[in-house]
mmCIF file as gemmi writes it, N, C-alpha and C atoms, coordinates in Angstrom:
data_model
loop_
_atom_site.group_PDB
_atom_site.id
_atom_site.type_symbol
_atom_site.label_atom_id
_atom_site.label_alt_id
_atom_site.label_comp_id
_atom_site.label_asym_id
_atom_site.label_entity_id
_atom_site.label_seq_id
_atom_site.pdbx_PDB_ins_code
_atom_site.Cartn_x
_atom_site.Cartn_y
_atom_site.Cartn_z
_atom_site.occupancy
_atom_site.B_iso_or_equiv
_atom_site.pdbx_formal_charge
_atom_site.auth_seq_id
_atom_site.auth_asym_id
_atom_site.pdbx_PDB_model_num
ATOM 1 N N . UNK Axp A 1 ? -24.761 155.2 -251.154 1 0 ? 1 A 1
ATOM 2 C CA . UNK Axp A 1 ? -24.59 153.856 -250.661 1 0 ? 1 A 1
ATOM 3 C C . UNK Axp A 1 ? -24.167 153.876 -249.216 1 0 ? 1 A 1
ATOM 4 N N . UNK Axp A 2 ? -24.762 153.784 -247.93 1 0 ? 2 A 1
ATOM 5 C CA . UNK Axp A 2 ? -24.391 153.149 -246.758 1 0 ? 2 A 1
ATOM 6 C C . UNK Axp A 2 ? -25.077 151.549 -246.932 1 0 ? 2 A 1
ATOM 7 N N . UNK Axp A 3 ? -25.975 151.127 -248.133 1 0 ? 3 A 1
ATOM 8 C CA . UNK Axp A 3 ? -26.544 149.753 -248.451 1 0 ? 3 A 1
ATOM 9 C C . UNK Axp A 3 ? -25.369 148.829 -249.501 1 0 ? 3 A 1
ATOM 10 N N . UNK Axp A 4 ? -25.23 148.047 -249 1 0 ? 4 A 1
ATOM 11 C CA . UNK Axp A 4 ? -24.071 147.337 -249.921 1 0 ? 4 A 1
ATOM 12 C C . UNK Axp A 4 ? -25.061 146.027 -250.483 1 0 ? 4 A 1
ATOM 13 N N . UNK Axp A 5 ? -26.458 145.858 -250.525 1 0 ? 5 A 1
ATOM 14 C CA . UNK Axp A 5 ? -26.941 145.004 -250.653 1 0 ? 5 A 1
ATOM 15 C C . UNK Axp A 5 ? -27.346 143.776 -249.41 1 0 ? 5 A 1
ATOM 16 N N . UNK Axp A 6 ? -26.583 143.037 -248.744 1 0 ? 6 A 1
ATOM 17 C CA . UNK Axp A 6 ? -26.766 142.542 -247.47 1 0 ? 6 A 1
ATOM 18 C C . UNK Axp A 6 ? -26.275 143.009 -246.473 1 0 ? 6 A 1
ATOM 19 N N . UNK Axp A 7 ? -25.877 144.518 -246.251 1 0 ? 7 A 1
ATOM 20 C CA . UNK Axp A 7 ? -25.722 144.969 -245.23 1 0 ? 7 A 1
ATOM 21 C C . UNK Axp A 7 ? -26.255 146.776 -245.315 1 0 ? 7 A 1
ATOM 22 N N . UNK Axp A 8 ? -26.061 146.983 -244.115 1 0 ? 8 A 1
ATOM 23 C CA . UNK Axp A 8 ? -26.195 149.019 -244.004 1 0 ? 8 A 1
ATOM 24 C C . UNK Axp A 8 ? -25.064 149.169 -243.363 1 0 ? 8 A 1
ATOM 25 N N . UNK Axp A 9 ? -24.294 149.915 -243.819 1 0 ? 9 A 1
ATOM 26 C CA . UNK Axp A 9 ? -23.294 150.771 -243.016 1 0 ? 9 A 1
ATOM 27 C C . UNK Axp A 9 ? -23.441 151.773 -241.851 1 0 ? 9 A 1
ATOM 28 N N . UNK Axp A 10 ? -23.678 151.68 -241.11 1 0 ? 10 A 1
ATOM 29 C CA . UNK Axp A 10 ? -23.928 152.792 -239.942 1 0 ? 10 A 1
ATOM 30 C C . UNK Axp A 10 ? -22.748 153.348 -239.441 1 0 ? 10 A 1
ATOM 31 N N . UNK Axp A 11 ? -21.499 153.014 -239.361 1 0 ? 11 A 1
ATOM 32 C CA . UNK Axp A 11 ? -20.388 153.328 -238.879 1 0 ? 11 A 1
ATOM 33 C C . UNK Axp A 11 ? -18.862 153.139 -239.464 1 0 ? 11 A 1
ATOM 34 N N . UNK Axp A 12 ? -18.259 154.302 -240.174 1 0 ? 12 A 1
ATOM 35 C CA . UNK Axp A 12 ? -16.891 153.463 -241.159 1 0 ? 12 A 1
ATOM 36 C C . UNK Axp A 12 ? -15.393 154.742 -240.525 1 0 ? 12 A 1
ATOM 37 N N . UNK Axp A 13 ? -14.5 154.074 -240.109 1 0 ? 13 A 1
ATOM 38 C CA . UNK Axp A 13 ? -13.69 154.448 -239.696 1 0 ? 13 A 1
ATOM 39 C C . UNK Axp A 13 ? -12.44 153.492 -241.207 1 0 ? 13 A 1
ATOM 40 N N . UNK Axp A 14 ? -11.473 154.339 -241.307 1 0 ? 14 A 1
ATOM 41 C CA . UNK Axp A 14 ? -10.608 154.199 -242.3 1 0 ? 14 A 1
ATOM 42 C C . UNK Axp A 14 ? -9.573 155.089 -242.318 1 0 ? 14 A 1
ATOM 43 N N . UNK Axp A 15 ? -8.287 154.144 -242.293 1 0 ? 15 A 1
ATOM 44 C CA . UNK Axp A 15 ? -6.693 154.777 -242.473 1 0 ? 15 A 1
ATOM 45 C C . UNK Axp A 15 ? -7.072 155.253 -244.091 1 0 ? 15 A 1
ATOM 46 N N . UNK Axp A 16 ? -6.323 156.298 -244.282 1 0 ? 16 A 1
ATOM 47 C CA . UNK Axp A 16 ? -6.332 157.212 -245.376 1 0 ? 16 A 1
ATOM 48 C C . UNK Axp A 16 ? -4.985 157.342 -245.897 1 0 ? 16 A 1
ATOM 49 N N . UNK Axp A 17 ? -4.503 157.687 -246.977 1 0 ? 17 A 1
ATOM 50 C CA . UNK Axp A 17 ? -3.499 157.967 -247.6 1 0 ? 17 A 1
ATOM 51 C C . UNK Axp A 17 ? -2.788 159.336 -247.506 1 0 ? 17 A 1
ATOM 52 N N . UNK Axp A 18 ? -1.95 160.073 -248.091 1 0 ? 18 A 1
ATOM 53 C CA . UNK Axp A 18 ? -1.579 161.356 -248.386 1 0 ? 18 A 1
ATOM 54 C C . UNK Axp A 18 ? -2.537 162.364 -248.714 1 0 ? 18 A 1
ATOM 55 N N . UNK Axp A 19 ? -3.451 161.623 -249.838 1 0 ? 19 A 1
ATOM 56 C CA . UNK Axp A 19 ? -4.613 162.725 -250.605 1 0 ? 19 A 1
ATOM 57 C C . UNK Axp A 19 ? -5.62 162.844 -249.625 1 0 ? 19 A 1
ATOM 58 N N . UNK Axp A 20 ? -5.926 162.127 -248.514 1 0 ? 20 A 1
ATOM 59 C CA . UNK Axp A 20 ? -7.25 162.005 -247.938 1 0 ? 20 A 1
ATOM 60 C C . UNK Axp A 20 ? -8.14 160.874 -248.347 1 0 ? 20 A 1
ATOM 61 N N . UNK Axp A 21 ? -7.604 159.817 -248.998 1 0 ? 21 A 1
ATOM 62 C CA . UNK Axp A 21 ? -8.156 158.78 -249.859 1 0 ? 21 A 1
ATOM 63 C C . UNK Axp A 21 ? -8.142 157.755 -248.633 1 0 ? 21 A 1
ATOM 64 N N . UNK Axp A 22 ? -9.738 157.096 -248.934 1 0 ? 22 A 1
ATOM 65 C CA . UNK Axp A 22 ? -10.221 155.215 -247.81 1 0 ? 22 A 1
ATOM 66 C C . UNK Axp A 22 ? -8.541 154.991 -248.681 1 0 ? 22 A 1
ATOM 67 N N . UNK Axp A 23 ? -8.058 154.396 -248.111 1 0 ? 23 A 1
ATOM 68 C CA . UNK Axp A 23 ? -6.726 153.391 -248.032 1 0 ? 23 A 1
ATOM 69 C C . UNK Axp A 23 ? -7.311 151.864 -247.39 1 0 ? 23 A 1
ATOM 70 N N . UNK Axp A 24 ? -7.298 151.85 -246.111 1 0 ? 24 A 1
ATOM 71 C CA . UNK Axp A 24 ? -8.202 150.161 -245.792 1 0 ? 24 A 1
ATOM 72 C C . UNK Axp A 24 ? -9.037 150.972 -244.393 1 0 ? 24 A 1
ATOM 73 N N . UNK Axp A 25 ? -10.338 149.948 -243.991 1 0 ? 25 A 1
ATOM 74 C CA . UNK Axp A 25 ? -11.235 149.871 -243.064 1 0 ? 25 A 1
ATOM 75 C C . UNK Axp A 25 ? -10.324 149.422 -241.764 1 0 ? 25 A 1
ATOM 76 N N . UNK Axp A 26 ? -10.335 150.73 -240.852 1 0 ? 26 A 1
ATOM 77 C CA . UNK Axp A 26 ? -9.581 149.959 -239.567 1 0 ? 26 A 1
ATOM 78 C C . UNK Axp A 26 ? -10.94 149.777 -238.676 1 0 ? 26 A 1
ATOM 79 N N . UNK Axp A 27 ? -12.587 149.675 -238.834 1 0 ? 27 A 1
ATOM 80 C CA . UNK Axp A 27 ? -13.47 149.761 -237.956 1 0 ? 27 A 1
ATOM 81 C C . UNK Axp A 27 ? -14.675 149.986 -239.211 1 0 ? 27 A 1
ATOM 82 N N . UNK Axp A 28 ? -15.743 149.074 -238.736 1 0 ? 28 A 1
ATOM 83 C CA . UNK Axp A 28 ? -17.094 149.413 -239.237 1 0 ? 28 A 1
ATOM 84 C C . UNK Axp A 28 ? -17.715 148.904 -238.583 1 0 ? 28 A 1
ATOM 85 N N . UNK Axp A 29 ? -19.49 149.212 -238.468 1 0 ? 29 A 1
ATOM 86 C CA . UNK Axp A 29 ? -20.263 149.16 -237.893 1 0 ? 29 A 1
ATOM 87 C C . UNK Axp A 29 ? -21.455 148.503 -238.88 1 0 ? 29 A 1
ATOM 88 N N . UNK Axp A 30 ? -22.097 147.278 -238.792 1 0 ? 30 A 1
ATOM 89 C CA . UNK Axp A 30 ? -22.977 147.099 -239.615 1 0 ? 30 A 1
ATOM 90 C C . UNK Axp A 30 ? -24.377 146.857 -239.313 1 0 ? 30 A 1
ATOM 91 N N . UNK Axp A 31 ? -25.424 146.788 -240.429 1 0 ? 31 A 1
ATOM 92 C CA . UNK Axp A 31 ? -26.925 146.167 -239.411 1 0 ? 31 A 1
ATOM 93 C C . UNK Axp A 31 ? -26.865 144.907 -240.667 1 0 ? 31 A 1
ATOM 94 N N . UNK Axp A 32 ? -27.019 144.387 -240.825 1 0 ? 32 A 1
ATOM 95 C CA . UNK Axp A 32 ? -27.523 143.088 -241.207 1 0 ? 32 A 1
ATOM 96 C C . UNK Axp A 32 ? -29.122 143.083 -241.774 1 0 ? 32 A 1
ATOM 97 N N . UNK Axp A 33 ? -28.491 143.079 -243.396 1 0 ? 33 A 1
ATOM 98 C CA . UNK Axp A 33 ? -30.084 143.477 -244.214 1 0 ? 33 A 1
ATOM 99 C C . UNK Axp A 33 ? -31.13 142.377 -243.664 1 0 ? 33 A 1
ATOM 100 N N . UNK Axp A 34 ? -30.744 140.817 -243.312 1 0 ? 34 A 1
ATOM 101 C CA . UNK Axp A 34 ? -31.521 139.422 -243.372 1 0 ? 34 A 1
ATOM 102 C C . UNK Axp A 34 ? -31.875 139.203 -241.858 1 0 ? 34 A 1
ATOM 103 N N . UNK Axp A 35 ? -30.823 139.643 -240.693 1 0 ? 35 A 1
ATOM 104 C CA . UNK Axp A 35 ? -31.087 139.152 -239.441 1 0 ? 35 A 1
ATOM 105 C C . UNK Axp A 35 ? -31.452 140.555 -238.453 1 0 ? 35 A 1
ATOM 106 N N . UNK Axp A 36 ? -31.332 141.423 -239.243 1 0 ? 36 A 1
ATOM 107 C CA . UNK Axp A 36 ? -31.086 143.192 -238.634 1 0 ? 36 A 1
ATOM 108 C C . UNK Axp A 36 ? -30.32 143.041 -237.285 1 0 ? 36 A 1
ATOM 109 N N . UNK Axp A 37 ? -29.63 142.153 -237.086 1 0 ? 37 A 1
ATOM 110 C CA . UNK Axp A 37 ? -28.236 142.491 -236.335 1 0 ? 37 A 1
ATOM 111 C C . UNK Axp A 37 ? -27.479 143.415 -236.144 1 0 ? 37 A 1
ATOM 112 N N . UNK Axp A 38 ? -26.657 144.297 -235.529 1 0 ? 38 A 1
ATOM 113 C CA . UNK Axp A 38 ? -25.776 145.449 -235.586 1 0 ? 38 A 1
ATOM 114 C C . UNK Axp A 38 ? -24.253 144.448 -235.264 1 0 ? 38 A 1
ATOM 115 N N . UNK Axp A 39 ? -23.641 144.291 -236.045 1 0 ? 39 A 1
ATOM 116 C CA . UNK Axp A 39 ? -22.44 143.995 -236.06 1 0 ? 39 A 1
ATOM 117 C C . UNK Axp A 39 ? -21.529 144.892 -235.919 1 0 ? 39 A 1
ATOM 118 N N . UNK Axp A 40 ? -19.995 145.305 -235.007 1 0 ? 40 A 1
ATOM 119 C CA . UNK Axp A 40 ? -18.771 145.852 -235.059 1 0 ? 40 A 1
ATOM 120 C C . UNK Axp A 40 ? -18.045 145.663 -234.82 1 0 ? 40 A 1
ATOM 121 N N . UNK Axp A 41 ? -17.006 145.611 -236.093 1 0 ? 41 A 1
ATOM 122 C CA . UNK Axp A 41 ? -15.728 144.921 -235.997 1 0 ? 41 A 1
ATOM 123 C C . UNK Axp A 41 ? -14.937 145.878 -236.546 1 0 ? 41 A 1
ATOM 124 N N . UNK Axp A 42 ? -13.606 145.702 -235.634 1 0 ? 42 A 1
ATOM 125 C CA . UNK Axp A 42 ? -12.402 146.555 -235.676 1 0 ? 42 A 1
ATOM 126 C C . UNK Axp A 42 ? -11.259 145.415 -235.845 1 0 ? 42 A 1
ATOM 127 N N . UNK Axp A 43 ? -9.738 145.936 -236.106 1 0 ? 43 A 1
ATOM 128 C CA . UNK Axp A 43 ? -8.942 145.463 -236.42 1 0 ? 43 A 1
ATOM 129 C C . UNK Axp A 43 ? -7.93 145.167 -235.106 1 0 ? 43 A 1
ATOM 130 N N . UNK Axp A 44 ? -7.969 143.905 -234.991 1 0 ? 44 A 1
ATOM 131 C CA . UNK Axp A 44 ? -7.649 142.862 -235.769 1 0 ? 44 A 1
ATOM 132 C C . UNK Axp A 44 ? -8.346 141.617 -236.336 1 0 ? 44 A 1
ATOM 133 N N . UNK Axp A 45 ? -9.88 141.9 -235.741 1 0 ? 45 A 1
ATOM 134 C CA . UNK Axp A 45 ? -10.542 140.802 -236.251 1 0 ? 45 A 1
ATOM 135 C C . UNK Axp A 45 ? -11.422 141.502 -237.203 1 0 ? 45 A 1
ATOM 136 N N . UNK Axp A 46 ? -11.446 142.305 -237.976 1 0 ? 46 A 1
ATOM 137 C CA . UNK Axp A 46 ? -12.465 142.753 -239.206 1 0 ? 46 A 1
ATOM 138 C C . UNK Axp A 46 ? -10.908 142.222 -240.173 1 0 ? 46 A 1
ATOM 139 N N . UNK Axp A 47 ? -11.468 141.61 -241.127 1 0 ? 47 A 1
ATOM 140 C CA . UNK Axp A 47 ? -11.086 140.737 -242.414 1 0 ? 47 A 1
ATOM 141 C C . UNK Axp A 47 ? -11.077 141.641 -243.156 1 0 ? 47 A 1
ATOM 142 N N . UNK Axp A 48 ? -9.292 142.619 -243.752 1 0 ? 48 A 1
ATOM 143 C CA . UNK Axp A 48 ? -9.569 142.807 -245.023 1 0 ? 48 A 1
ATOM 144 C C . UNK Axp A 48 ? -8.465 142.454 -246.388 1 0 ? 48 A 1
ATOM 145 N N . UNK Axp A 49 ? -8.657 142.92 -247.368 1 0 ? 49 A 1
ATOM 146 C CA . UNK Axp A 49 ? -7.957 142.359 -248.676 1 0 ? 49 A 1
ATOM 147 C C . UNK Axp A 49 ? -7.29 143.455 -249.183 1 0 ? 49 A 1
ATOM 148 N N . UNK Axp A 50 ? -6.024 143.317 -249.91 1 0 ? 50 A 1
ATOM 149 C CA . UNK Axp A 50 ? -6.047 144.351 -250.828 1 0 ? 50 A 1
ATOM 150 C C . UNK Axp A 50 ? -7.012 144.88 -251.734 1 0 ? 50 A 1
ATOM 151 N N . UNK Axp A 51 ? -7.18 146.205 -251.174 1 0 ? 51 A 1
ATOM 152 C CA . UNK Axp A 51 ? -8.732 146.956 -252.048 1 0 ? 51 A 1
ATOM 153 C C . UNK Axp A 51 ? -10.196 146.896 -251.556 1 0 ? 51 A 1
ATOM 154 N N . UNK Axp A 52 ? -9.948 145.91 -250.256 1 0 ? 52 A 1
ATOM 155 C CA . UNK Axp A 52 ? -11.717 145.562 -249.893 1 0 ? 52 A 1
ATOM 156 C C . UNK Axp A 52 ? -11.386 145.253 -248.665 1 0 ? 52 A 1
ATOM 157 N N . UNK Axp A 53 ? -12.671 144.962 -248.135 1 0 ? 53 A 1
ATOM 158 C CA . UNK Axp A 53 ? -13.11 144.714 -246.937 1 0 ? 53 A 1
ATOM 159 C C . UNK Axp A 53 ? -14.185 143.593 -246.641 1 0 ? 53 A 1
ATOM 160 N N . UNK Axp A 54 ? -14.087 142.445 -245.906 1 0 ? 54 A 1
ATOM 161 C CA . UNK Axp A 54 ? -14.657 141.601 -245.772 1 0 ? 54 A 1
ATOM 162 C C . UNK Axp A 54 ? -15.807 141.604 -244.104 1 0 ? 54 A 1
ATOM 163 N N . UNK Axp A 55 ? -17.206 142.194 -245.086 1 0 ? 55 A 1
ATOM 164 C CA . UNK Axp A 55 ? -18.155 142.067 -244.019 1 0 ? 55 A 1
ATOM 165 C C . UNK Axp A 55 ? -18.682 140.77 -243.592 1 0 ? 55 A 1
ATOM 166 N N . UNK Axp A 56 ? -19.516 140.852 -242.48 1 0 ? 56 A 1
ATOM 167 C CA . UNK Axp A 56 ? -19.573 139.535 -241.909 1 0 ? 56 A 1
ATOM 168 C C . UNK Axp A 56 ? -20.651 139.711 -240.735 1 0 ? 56 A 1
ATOM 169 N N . UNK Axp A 57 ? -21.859 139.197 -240.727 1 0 ? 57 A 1
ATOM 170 C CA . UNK Axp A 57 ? -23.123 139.692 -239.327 1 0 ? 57 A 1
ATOM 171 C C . UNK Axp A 57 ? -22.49 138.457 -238.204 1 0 ? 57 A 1
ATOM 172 N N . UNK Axp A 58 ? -22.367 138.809 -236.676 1 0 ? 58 A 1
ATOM 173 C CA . UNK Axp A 58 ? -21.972 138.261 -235.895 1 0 ? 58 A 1
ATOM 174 C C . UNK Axp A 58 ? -23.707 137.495 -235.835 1 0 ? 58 A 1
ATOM 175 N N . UNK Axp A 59 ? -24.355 137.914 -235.935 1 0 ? 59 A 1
ATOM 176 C CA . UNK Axp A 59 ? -25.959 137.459 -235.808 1 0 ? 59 A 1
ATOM 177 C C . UNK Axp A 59 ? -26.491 135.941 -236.839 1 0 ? 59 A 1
ATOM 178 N N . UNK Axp A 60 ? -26.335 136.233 -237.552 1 0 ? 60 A 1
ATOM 179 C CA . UNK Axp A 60 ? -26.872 135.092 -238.638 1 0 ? 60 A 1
ATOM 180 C C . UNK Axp A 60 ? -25.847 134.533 -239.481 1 0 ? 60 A 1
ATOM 181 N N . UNK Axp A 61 ? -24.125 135.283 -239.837 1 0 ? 61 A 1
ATOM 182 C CA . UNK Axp A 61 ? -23.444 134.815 -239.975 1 0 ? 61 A 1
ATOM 183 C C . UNK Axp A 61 ? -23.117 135.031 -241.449 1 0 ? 61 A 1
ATOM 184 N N . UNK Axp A 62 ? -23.936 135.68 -242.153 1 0 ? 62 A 1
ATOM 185 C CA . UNK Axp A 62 ? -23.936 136.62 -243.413 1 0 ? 62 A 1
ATOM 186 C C . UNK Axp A 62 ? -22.936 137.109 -243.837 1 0 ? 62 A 1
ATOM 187 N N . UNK Axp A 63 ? -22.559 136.748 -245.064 1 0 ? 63 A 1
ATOM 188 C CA . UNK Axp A 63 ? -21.224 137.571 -245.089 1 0 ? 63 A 1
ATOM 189 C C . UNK Axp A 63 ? -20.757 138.702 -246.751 1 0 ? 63 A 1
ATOM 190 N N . UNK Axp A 64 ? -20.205 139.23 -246.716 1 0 ? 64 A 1
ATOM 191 C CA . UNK Axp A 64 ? -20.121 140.088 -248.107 1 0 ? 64 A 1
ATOM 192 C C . UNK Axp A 64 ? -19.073 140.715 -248.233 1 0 ? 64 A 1
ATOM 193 N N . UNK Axp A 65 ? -17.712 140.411 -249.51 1 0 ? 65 A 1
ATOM 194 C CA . UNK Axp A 65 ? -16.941 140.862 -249.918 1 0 ? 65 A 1
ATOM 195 C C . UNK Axp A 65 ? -17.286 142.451 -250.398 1 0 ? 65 A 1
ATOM 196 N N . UNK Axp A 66 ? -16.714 143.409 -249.799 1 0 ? 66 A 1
ATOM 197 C CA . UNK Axp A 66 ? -16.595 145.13 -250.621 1 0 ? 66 A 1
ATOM 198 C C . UNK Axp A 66 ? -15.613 145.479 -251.059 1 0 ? 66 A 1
ATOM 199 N N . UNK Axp A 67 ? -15.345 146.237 -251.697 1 0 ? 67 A 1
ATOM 200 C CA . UNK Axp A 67 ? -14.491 147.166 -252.297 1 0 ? 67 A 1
ATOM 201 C C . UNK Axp A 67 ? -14.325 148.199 -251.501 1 0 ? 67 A 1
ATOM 202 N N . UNK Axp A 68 ? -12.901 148.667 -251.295 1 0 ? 68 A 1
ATOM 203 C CA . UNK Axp A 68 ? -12.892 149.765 -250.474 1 0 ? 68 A 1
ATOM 204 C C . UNK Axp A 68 ? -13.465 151.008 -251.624 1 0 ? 68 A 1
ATOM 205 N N . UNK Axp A 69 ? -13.31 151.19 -252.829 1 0 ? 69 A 1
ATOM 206 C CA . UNK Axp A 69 ? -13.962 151.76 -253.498 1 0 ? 69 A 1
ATOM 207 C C . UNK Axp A 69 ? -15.587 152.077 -253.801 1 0 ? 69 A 1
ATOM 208 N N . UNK Axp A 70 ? -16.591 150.953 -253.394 1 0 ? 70 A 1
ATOM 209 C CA . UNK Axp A 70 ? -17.821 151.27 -253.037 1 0 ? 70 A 1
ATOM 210 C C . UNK Axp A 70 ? -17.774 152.163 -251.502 1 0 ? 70 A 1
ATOM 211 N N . UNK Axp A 71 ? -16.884 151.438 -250.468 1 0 ? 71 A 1
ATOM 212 C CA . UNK Axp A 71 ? -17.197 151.993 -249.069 1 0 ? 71 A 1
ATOM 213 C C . UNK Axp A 71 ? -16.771 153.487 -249.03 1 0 ? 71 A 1
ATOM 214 N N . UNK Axp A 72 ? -16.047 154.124 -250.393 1 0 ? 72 A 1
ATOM 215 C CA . UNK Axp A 72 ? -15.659 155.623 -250.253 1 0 ? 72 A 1
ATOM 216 C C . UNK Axp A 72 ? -17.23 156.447 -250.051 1 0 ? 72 A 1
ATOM 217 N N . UNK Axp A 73 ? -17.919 155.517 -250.814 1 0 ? 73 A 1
ATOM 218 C CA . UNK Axp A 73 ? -19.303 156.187 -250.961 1 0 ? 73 A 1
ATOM 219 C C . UNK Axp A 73 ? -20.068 156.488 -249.732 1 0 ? 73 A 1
ATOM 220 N N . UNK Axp A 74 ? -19.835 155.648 -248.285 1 0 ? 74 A 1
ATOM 221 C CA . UNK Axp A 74 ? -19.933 155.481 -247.021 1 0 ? 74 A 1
ATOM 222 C C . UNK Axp A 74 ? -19.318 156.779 -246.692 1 0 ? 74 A 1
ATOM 223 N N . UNK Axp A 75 ? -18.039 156.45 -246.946 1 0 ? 75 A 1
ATOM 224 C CA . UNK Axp A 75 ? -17.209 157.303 -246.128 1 0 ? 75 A 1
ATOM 225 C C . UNK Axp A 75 ? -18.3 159.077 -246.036 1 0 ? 75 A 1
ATOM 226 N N . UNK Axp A 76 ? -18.19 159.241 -247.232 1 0 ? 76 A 1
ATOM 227 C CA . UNK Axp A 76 ? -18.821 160.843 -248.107 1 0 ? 76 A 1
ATOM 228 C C . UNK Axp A 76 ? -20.238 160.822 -247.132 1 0 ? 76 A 1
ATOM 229 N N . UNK Axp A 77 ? -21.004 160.095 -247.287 1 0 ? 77 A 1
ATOM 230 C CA . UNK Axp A 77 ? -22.258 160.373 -246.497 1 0 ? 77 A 1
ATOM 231 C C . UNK Axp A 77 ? -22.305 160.133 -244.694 1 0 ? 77 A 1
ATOM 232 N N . UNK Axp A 78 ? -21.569 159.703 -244.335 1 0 ? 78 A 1
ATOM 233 C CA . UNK Axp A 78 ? -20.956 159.329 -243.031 1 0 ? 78 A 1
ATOM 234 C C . UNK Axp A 78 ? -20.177 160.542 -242.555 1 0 ? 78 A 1
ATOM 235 N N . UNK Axp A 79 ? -19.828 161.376 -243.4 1 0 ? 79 A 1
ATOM 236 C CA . UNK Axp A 79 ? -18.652 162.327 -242.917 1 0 ? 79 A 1
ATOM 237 C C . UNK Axp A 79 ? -17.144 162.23 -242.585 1 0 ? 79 A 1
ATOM 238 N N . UNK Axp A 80 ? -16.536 161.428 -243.544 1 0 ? 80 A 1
ATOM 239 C CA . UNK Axp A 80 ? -15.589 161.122 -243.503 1 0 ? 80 A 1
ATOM 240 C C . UNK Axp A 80 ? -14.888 160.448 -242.143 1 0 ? 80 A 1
ATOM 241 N N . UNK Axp A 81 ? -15.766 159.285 -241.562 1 0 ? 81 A 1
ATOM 242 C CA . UNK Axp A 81 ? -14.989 158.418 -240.589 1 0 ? 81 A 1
ATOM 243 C C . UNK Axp A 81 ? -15.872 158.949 -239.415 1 0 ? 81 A 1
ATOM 244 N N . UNK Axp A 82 ? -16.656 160.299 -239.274 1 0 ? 82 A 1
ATOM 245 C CA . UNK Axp A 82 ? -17.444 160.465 -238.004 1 0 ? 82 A 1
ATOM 246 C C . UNK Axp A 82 ? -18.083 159.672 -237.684 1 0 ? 82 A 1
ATOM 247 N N . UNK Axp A 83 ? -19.209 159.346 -236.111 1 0 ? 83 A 1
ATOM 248 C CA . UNK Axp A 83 ? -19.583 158.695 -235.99 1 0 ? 83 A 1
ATOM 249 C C . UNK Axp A 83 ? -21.176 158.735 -236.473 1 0 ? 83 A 1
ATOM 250 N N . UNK Axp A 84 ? -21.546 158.128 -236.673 1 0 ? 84 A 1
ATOM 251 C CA . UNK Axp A 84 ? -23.444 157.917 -237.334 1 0 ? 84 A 1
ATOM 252 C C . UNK Axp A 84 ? -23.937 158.285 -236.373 1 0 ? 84 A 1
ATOM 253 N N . UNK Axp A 85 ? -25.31 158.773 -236.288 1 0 ? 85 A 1
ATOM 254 C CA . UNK Axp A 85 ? -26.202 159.11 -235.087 1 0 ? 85 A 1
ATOM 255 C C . UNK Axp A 85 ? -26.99 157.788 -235.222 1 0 ? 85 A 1
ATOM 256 N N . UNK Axp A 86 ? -27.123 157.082 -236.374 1 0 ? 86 A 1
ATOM 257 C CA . UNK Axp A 86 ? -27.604 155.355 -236.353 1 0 ? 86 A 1
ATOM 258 C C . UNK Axp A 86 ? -26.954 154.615 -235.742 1 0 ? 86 A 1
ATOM 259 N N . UNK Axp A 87 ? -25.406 154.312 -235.822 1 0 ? 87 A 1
ATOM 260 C CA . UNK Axp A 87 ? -24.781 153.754 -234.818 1 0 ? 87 A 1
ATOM 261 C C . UNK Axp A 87 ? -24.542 153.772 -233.129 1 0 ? 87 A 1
ATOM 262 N N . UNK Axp A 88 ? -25.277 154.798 -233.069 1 0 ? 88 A 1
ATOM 263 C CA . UNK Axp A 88 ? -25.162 155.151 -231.501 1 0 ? 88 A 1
ATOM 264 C C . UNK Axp A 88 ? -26.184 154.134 -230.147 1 0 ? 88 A 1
């Protein structure tokens, strides 16, 4: 999964815990499945929840509740917080 359904993940940066565990999204990078926009938002204006993360296309205005538990799946194929050669 870098596809969450209305979005692609190209870029996931995340504070981690003790174990090495996503804890919350301090930065992501998105494309926008509907407007193919590249959206990136960092903190303090990326929206998140206990347990999730609230995406959002600056482009068309799209938006999609995650689980920081789907975005671990990001994390793993991303390289744990490196940067994407898609995001560049």
């Amino acid at each position: 999964m870098p596809d969450t359904g209305l979005f692609y993940v190209l870029d996931l940066d995340a504070a981690r815990d003790r174990d090495g565990k996503l804890d919350r999204v301090t930065a992501i990078s998105v494309r926008c499945n509907h407007c193919k926009h590249v959206t990136h938002s960092k903190a303090p204006q990326l929206q998140t929840m206990p347990g999730g993360t609230l995406l959002a296309c600056a482009g068309c205005g799209e938006r999609q509740a995650v689980s920081n538990a789907r975005l671990v799946e990001c994390d793993h194929v991303l390289g744990a917080g490196r940067r994407s050669p898609e995001a560049a």
